[in-house]
C-alpha positions in Angstrom: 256.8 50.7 83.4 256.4 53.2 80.4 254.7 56.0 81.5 252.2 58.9 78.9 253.5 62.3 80.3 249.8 63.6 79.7 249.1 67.2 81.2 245.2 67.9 82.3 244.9 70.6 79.8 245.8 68.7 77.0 243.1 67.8 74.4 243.2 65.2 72.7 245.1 63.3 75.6 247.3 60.5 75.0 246.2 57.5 76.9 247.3 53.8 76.8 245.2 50.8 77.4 246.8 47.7 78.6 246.5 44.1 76.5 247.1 41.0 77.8 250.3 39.8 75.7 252.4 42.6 77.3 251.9 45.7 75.5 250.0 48.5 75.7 248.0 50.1 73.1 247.6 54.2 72.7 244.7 56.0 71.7 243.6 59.9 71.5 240.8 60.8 74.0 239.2 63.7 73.0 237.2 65.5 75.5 234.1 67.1 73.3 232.1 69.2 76.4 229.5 68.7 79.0 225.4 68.6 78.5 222.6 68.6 80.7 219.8 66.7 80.4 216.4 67.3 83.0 215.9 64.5 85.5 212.3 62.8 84.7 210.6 60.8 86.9 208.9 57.2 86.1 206.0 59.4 84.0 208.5 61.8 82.3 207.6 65.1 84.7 210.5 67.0 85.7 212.1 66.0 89.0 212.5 69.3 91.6 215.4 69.2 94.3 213.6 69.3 97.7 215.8 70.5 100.4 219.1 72.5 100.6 219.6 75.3 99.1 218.8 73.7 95.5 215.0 73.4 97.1 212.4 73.8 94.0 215.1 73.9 91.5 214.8 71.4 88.5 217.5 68.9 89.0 219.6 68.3 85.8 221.6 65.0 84.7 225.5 66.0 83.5 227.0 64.1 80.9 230.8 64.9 79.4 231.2 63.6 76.2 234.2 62.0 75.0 235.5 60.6 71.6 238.1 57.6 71.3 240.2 57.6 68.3 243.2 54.3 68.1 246.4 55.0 66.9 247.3 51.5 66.1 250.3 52.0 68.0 252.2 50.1 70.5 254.5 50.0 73.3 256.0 47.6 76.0 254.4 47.9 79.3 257.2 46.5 81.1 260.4 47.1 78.3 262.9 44.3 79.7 266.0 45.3 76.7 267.3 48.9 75.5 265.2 47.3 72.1 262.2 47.5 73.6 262.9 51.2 75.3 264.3 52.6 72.2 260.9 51.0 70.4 259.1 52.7 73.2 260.9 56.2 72.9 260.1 56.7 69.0 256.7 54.9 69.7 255.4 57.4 71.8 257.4 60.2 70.1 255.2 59.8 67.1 252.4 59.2 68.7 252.8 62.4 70.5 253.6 63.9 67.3 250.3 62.7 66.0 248.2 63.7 68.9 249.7 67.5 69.0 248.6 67.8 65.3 245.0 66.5 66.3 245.5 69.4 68.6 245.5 71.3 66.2 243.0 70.5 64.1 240.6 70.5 67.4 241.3 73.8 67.8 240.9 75.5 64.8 236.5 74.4 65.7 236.3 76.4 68.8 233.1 74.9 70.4 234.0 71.2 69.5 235.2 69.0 67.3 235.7 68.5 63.3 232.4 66.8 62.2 233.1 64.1 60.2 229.4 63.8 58.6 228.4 65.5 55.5 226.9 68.5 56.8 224.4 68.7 54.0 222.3 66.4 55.3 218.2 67.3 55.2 217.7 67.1 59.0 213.8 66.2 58.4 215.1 63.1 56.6 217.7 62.4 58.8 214.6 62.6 61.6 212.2 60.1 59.1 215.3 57.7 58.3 215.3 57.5 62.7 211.7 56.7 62.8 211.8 53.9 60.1 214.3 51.9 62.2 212.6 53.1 65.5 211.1 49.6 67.1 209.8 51.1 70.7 206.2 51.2 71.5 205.9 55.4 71.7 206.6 55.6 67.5 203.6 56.8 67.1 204.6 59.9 69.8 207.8 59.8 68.3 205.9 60.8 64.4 203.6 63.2 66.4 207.4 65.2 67.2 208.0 65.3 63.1 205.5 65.9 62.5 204.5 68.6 64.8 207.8 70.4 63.9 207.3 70.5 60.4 203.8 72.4 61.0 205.7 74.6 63.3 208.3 75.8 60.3 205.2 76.0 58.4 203.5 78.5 60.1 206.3 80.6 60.7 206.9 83.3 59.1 210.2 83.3 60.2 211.5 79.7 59.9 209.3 78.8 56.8 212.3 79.2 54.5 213.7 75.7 56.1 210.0 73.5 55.5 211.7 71.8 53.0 215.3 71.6 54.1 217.4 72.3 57.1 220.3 71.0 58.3 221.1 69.8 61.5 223.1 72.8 62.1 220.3 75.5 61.6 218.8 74.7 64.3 218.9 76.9 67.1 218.7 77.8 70.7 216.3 80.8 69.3 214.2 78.6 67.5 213.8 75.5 70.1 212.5 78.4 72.1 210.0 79.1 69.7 209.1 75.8 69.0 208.1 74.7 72.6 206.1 78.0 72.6 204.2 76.6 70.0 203.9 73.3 71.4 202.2 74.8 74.2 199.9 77.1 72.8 198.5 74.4 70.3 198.2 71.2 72.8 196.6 70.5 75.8 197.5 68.6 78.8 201.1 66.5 79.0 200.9 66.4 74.9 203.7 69.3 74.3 206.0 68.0 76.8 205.8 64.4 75.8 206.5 65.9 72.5 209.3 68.3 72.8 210.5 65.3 74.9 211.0 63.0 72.3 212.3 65.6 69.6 215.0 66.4 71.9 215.8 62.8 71.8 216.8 63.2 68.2 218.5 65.7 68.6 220.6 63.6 71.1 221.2 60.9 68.6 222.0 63.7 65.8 224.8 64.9 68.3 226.1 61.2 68.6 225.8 61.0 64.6 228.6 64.1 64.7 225.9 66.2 62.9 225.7 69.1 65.4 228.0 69.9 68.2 225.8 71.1 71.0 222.1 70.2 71.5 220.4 73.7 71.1 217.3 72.0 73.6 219.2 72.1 76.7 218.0 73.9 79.4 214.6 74.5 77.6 211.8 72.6 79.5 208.4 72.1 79.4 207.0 72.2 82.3 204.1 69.9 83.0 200.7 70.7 85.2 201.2 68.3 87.9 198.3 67.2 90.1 195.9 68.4 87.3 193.9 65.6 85.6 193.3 67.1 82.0 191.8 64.1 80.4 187.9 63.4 80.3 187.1 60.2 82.5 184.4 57.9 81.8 182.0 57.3 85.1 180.5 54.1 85.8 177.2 54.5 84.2 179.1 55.7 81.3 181.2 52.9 81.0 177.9 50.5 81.3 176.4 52.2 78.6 179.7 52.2 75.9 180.2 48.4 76.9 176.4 47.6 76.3 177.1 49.5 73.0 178.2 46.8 69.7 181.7 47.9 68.5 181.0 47.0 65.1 184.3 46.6 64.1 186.9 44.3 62.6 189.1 43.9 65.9 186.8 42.5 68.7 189.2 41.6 70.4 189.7 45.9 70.5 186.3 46.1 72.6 187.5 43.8 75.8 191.0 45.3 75.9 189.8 48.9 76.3 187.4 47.3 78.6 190.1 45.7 80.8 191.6 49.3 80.6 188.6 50.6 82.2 188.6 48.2 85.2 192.5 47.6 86.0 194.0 51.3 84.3 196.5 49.5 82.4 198.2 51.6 79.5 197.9 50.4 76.2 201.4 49.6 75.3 201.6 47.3 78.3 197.6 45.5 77.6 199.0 44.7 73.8 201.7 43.1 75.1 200.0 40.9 77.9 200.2 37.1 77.2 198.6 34.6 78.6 201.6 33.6 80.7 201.1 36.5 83.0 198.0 35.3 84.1 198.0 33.4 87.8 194.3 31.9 86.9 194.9 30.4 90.6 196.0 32.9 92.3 193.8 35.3 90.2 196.5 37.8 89.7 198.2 39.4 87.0 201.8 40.0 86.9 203.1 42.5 84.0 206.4 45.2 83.7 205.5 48.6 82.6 206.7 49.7 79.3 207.2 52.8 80.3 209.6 52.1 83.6 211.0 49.1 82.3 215.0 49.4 83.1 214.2 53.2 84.6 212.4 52.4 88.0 212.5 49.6 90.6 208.5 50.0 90.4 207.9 48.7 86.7 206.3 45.6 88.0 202.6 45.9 88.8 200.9 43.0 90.5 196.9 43.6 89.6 194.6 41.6 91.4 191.6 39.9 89.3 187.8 39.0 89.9 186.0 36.7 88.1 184.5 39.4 85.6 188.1 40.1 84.9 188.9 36.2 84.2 185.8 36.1 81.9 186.7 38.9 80.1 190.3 37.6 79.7 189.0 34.3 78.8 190.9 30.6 79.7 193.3 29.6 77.4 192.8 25.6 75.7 195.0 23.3 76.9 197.0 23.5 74.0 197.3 27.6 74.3 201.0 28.7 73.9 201.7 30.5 76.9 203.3 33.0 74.9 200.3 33.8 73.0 199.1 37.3 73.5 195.9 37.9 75.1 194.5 40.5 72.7 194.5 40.9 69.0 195.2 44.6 68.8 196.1 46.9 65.1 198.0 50.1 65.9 197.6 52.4 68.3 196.3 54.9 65.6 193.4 52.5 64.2 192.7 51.2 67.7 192.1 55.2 68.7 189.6 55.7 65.7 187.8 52.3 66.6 187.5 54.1 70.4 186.1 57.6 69.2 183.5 56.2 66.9 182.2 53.7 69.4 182.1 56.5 72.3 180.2 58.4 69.5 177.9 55.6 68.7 177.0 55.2 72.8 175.9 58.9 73.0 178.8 59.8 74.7 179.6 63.8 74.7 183.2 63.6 75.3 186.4 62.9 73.7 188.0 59.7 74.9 191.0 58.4 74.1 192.6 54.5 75.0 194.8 56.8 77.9 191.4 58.1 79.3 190.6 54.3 81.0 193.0 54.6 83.2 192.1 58.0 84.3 188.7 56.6 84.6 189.5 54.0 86.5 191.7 55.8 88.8 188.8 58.5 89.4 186.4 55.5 89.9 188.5 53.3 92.3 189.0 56.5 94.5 185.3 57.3 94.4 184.4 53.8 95.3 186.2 54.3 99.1 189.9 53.0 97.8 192.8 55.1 99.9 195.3 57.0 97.6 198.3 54.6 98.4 196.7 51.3 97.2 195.6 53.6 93.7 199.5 54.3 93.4 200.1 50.8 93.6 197.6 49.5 91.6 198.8 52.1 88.8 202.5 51.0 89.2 203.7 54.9 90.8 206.7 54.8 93.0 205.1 57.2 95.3 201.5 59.1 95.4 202.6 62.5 94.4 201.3 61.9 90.9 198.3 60.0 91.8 197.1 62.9 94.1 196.1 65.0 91.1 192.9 61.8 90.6 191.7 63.2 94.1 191.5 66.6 93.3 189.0 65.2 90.2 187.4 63.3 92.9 186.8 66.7 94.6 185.7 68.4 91.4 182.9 65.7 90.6 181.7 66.4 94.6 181.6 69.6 93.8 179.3 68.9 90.7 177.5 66.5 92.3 176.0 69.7 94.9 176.0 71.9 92.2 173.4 69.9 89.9 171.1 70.1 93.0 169.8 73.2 91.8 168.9 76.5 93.5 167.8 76.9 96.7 164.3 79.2 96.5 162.5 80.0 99.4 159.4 81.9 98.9 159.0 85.3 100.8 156.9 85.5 103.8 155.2 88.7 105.9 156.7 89.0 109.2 154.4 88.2 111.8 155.0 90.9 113.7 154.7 93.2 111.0 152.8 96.8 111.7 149.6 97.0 110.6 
């Protein structure tokens, strides 16, 4: 059989991949480093090791990056004349030829490989051109990141030269410091991790593109509150009031989504994307994958149980109803969140509520009705209850409010009765 001699320390190596007619074809493999990426859980929170000596250390993901390049060469796998070995011999004799010259040229870039893109190219259109072929339901988050990042070199004295232009190249570890600094010091609650989340997702695909050659995010992490609620929550007198409140707006159908939000905590990617074949009107059940799990988690499936109020609200689709059909007729998420503030503002309601705050509300409101914590998980599609215990520690803050508003306790003063005269 013919045989690579291929040391470890070799980069590119020569390796041979075998075809079905006999021969073999070689190729370089060129071995371009090792990343780490943070290990998220189902709702994107950093994942902490919990025993050994590792204990309450993030856990990272480590991925080694390799490039293929074919040499459209051949040899026999099995040469069976001294044709075939001589073919063999001067075969791989120029193909290591070619692969010690690659070496070469490999080296000469000490912390990777020869990038093969013009390196010209305006990073911040190279990050637009991403989101106008981006089809996943978090684009929206995923403009937020641009968008967020541009303000950032704005307002920096120091990066505000590259607000026009910067390449891929320029930026750094320095500066992705910087930026998730100012991620957190203008957002609130989950926004600047789920933001410097999905900007560091670009600059994976960037990397993939041959634009950069390391990913100047890794190892920086945003580190989420967990088992803080940080969102307003609507309670059940509120809610009556907003949904005996008119819309007044060109989407009804916006009005009994966010109400089905309210009463089952469904997200709003997954209630537009509910049709009415997930329905069990039998049964009374609905059956829907999370959009956010979907492929990650063995939990993505939530099985929601309905009442009749639910079924009304849902409506009964006519007998000649495509199954298909989706329940709700919703715009974007951005006119859908405008439609939400100014009806919240038309009910009288003091606080600012977005689509996301139903299914805080509901969670705060099941637990408060007498539910136990593990049926909430399950209702809310969690693997486990670690990040549905923050809704009890809101449970314990509305108590707390609920004694409070009692008022002072005054009791008038008295003389002694046994007072000296």
């Amino acid at each position: 059989m013919a045989r690579i001699d291929n040391r470890n320390k070799q980069n590119p190596k020569l390796l041979q991949a075998e075809l079905s007619d006999g021969r073999a074809s070689l190729y370089l493999e060129y071995y371009l480093g090792r990343s780490e990426t943070p290990v998220l859980d189902e709702d994107g929170q950093q994942v902490l090791y919990t025993e050994g000596a590792m204990k309450g250390r993030p856990k990272f993901k480590v991925k080694h990056a390799r490039k293929r390049e074919n040499l459209n060469l051949y040899i026999w796998v099995h040469p069976r004349s001294t044709q075939e070995r001589l073919q063999n011999k001067n075969t791989l004799a120029l193909a290591e030829k070619i692969r010690f010259e690659r070496e070469q040229e490999f080296l000469m870039h000490r912390e990777g490989y020869r990038l093969k893109k013009d390196r010209s190219v305006n990073f911040l259109d190279y990050f637009q051109k991403y989101l106008d072929n981006y089809t996943k339901a978090d684009v929206a988050s995923m403009k937020t990141a641009l968008t967020k990042f541009k303000r950032f070199l704005e307002a920096s004295s120091k990066y505000d030269i590259f607000r026009q232009f910067i390449r891929a190249d320029q930026i750094t570890k320095s500066m992705m410091t910087d930026f998730a600094e100012y991620l957190q010091a203008n957002g609130r609650g989950e926004g600047p991790a789920a933001t410097f989340h999905r900007f560091k997702k670009v600059l994976r695909v960037a990397m993939e593109d041959e634009l950069i050659r390391k990913n100047p995010c890794d190892g920086i992490i945003l580190i989420r509150g967990e088992n803080v609620l940080k969102k307003e929550i609507l309670l059940p007198d509120e809610i009556n009031t907003l949904l005996s409140t008119p819309c007044n707006c060109k989407y009804p159908d916006i009005q009994r989504a966010f109400a089905l939000s309210l009463f089952t905590g469904i997200r709003f990617c997954d209630v537009r994307r509910l049709r009415y074949r997930d329905i069990d009107y039998t049964a009374q059940t609905l059956k829907f994958q999370q959009s956010k799990t979907r492929d990650r988690s063995n939990h993505s499936w939530v099985l929601m149980p309905l009442n009749d109020h639910l079924l009304t609200l849902i409506g009964q689709p006519s007998d000649d109803t495509n199954p298909d059909a989706l329940l709700f007729d919703l715009p974007s998420y951005a006119s859908c969140h405008d439609v939400i503030l100014r009806w919240v503002e038309k009910a009288g309601i003091k606080k600012h509520i977005s689509w996301h705050c139903a299914r805080h509300s509901f969670a705060v409101n099941v637990l408060n009705g007498g539910a136990n914590i593990k049926t909430l998980a399950s209702l809310l599609g969690h693997s486990g209850i670690k990040h549905t215990e923050k809704y009890t520690r809101a449970i314990d803050s509305l108590r707390q409010d609920a004694i409070n508003s009692l008022g002072n306790i005054i009791i008038p003063q008295t003389t002694p009765t046994h007072a000296v005269k």
